[in-house]
C-alpha positions in Angstrom: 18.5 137.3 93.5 18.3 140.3 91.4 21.8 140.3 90.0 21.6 136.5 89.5 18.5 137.0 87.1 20.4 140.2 85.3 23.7 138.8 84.9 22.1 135.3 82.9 20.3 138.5 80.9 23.4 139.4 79.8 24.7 136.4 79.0 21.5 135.2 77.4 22.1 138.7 75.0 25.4 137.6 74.5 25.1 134.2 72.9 22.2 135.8 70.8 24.7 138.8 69.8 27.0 135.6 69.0 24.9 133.7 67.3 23.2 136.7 64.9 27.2 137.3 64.0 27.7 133.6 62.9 24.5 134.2 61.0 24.8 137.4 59.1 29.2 137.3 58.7 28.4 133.2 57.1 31.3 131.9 59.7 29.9 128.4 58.9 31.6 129.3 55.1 34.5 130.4 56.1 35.2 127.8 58.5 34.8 125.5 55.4 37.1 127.0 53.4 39.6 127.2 56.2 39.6 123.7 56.1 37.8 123.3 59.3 36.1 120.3 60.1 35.8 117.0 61.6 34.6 113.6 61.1 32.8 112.7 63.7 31.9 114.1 66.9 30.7 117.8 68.2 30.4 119.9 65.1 33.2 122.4 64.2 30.3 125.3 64.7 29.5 124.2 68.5 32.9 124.6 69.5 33.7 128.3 68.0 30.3 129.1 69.4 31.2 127.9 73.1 34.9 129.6 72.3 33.6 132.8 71.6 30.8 132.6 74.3 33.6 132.2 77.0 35.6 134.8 75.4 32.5 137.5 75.7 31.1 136.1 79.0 34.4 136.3 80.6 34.3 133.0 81.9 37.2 130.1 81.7 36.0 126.4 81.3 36.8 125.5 83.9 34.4 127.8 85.4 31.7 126.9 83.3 32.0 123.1 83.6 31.7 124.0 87.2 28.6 125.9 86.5 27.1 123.1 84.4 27.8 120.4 87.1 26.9 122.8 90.1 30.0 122.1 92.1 
């Protein structure tokens, strides 16, 4: 159980390592000024979070759907 509990640590420092770089580099701006957006639907921001979260947590979505839905 121990490396269960210290590997959702890491990940748990990695979305907060993620998240202060959103904040402090202003990527909600520059996505903006990109011309990134949508109408309606999950926000522009969710998606290049969960991007970049299973780009640093080495993880394919089709693994992490799998997490989410415990198969």
């Amino acid at each position: 159980m121990n490396n269960i509990s210290q590997y959702n640590e890491n990940e748990k420092q990695i979305m907060r390592s993620i998240m202060n770089f959103i904040k402090n580099f202003k990527v909600i701006s520059a996505l903006k000024k990109a011309n990134c957006y949508k109408e309606s639907g999950i926000p522009v921001l969710s998606i290049f979070f969960y991007l970049l979260q299973l780009v640093y947590t080495k993880k394919s979505m089709y693994m992490n759907y799998q997490k989410c839905t415990g198969f």
